[in-house]
N, C-alpha and C positions, 0 to 999 in steps of 0.2 A: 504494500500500500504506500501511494506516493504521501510523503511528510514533508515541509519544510518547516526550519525552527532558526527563528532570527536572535541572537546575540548584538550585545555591543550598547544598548542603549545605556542612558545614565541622566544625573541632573548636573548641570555645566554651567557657566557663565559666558555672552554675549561676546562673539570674537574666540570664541575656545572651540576645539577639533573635538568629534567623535569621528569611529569605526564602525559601522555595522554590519555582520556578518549574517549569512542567512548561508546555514548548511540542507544541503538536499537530501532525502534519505526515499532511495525504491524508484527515484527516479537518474538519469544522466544529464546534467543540465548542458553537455558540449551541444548535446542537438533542439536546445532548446532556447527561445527568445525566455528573460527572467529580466523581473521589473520589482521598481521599487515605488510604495505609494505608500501615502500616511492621513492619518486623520486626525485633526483636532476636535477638541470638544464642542460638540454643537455643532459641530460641521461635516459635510459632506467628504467619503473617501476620495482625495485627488492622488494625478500621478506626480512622481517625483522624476522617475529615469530610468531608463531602461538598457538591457543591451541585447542585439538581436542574434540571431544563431551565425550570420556572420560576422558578428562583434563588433557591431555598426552600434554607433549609441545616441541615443536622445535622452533631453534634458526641458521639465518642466524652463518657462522661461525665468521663474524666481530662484532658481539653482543654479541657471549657469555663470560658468566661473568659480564657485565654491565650491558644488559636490561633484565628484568623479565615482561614474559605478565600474566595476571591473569584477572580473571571475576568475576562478581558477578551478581550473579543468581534471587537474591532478588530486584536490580535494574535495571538489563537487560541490566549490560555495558559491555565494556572488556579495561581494560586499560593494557596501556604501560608505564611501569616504567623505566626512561633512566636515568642512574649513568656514571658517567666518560667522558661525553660528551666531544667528538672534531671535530675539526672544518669540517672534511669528513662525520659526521652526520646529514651537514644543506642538509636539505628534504623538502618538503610536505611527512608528514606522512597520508595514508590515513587504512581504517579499509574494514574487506570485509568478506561476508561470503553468504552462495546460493549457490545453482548450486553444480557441481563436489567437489568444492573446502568445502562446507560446510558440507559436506556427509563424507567427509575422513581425509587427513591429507596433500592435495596437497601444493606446495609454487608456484607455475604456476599462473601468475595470471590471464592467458586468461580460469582457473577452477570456479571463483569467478564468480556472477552474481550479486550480491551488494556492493555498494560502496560508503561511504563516499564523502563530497564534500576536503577531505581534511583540513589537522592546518598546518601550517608552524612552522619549526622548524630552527633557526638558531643559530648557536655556531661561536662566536667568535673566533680568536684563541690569 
């Protein structure tokens, strides 16, 4: 059974770096587009960035420049690298891939059929 389980989040201060990791488990994520999206409270699940099965990558427009997503193939993760952090950044970051959204280059995330339980991510300001 496909599982993903994200790592890394934390409570941080404004301009300070988080990692967030999202390990695969029962699936290979080489042949698979794997995205990253978060939600605030009271708000609607948006995308964050994604990278596609040929590791072509897109970036919500309020990310770019500060977060870079990457994977590794060897350990079947896909992390998220967050620089510059502020305070409109605190989320549940969760990780996703399956379905529509795995196949292509979607940021929908009603495309996605796996999903992370979720890191929390909180920026002070």
């Amino acid at each position: 059974q496909a599982q993903l389980v994200e790592s890394g989040g934390g409570l941080v201060q404004a301009g300070d770096s988080l990692r967030l990791s999202c390990a695969a488990y029962g699936l290979y994520i080489s042949g698979l587009s794997m995205a990253w999206f978060r939600q605030a409270a009271g708000k609607e699940r948006e995308f964050v960035a994604a990278v596609s099965r040929s590791d072509g990558t897109d970036y919500a427009e309020f990310v770019k420049g500060r977060f870079t997503i990457s994977r590794d193939k060897t350990k079947n993760t896909v992390s998220l690298q967050m620089d510059n952090l502020k305070s409109d950044d605190t989320a549940v970051y969760y990780c996703a891939t399956g379905g529509i959204g795995g196949q292509g280059r979607s940021q929908k995330a009603s495309d996605f059929l796996y999903w992370g339980q979720g890191t929390q991510v909180t920026v002070s300001s």
